[in-house]
N, C-alpha and C positions, 0 to 999 in steps of 0.2 A: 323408710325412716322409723327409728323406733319413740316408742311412746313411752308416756306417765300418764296410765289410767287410774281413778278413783271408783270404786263399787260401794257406795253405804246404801244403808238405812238401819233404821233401829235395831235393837237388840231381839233374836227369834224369827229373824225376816231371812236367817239362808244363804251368811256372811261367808260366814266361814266353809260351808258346803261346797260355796260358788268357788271357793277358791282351792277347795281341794281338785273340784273338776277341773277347772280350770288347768292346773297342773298336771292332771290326767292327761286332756287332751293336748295337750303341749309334748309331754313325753311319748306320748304313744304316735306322735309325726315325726321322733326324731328328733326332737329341740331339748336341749340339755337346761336344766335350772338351776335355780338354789328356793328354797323356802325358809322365812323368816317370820317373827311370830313374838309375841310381851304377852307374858301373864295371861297364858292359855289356860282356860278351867280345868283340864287338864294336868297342870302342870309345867316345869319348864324343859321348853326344846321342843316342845308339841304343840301340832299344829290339826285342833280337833274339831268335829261338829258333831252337834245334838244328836245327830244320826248315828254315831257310834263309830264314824270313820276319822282317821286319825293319821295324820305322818310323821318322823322324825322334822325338827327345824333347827334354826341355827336361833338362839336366845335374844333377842334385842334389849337393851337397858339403855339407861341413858349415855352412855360413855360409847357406846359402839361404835367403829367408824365404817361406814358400810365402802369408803370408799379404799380403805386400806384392804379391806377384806377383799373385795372383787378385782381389783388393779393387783393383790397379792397373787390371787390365785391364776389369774389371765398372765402374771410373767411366769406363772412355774407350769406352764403349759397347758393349764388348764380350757377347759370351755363354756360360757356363761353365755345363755341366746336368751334368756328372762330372767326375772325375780319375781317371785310372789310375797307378798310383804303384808301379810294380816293383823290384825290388832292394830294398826297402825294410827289409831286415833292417840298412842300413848307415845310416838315418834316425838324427836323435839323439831322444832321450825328448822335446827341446821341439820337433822337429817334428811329429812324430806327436800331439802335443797339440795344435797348430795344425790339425793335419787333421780330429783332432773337432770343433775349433771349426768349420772350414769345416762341416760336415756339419751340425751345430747351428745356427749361427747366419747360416750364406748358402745354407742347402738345397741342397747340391751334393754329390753322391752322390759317395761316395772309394771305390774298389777298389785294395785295397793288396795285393801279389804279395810274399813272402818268404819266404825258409828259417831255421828256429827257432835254431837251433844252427849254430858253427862249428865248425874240425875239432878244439877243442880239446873239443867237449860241452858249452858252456858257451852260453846263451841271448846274443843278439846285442841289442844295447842297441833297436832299431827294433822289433825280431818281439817281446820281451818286453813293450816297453810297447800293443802294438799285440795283446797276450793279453790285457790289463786293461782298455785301453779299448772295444775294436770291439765293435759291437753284433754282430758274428755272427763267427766261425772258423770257416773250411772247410778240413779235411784233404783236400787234393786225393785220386781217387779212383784216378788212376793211377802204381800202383807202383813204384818205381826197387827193380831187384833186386840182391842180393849177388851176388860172382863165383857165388859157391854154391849160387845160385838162392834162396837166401832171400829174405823182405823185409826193402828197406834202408833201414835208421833212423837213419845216421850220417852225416855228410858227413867224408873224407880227406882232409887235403892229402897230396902226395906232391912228392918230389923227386928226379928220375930214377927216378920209379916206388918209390920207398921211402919208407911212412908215416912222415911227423914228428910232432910235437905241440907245438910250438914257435916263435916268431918272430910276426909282424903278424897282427894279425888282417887285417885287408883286404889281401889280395894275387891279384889278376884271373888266371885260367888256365881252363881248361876241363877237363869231364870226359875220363881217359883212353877213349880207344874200341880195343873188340879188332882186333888186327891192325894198328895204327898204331903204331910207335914213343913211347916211353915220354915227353913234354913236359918239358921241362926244371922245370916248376912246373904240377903238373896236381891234379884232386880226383875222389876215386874214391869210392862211392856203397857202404857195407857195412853188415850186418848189425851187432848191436851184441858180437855174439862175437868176430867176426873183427875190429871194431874194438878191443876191447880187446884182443885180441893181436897188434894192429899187424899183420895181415894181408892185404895186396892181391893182388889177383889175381897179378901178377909174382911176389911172392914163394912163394906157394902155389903156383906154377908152379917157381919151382926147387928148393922143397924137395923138391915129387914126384917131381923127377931127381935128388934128393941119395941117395948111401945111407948119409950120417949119419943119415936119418929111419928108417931100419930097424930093427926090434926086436930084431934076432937079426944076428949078423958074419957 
């Protein structure tokens, strides 16, 4: 029987990686796919990880119909034995419905890659519906840490390195990295302490040089 897997965890935890292997090993037995993807940091049609590896994909928006596309290409003779479906936290509730259907009723195994939450803590309309339906949730296994060294359960936006909470939900930037200059629209990966007190790494960097932070004048 084929499945509707979900694979999240936060932003830097090895999303997008998992799903390029994934496709590795899927092709390299023989099993023919497609790869799908929204608003790759990358770019569009690309389906990329931190790591530098990268594949063509087919562009998701909201209008897409995944199920014209797959039932298209299956009458023109084509062969579909998975999907790999990344980004998928930006799906809308009737695609991710379409993608059980696929899994149910054209046996074609769906692997869907996203992050739960955006930076406002708030369930992102694809990753929620895709908690209800998928026949399995996989909390990815590798970590994204706080500046603090904790574990990090929240996704940031930041803008010039200062936590917001505010404006679009979908706006494409990448995680800030140490030693780089601060992105003009970037997402920083914290704990859920240091997310409620709006704390990123820059900032806990300058309070530690402030001596307003001192107990005693």
């Amino acid at each position: 029987m084929a499945a509707l897997d979900f694979y999240s965890g936060t932003m830097d935890c090895g999303k997008s990686t998992l799903a390029l292997q994934l496709d590795h090993n899927h092709r390299s037995r023989g099993r023919v796919g497609r790869v799908f993807t929204s608003h790759d940091r990358a770019g569009e049609a690309t389906l990329s990880s931190r790591l530098g590896l990268s594949v063509d994909a087919i562009e998701v928006d909201e209008h897409f119909d995944f199920w014209q596309h797959v039932v298209g290409e299956l009458t023109q003779g084509g062969r579909i034995d998975y999907l790999v479906c990344d980004e998928a936290q930006f799906y809308t509730r009737h695609q991710i419905d379409v993608l059980a259907r696929i899994a149910d009723e054209l046996e074609i195994d769906v692997f869907c890659f996203g992050i739960l939450t955006d930076f406002r803590t708030r369930l992102f309309e694809g990753s929620g519906r895709l908690v209800e339906l998928a026949d399995r949730v996989h909390t990815l296994q590798v970590e994204a840490l706080c500046w603090c060294g904790e574990r990090a359960t929240h996704n940031a936006r930041t803008e010039d390195g200062v936590m917001i909470t505010e404006g679009e939900v979908i706006v494409v930037g990448d995680v800030e990295q140490t030693g780089l200059p601060a992105p003009t629209v970037g997402y920083e990966v914290l704990c859920r302490r240091h997310h409620r007190r709006r704390m990123t790494a820059a900032s806990a960097k300058a309070a530690a040089l402030s001596p307003d932070v001192l107990p005693f004048g």
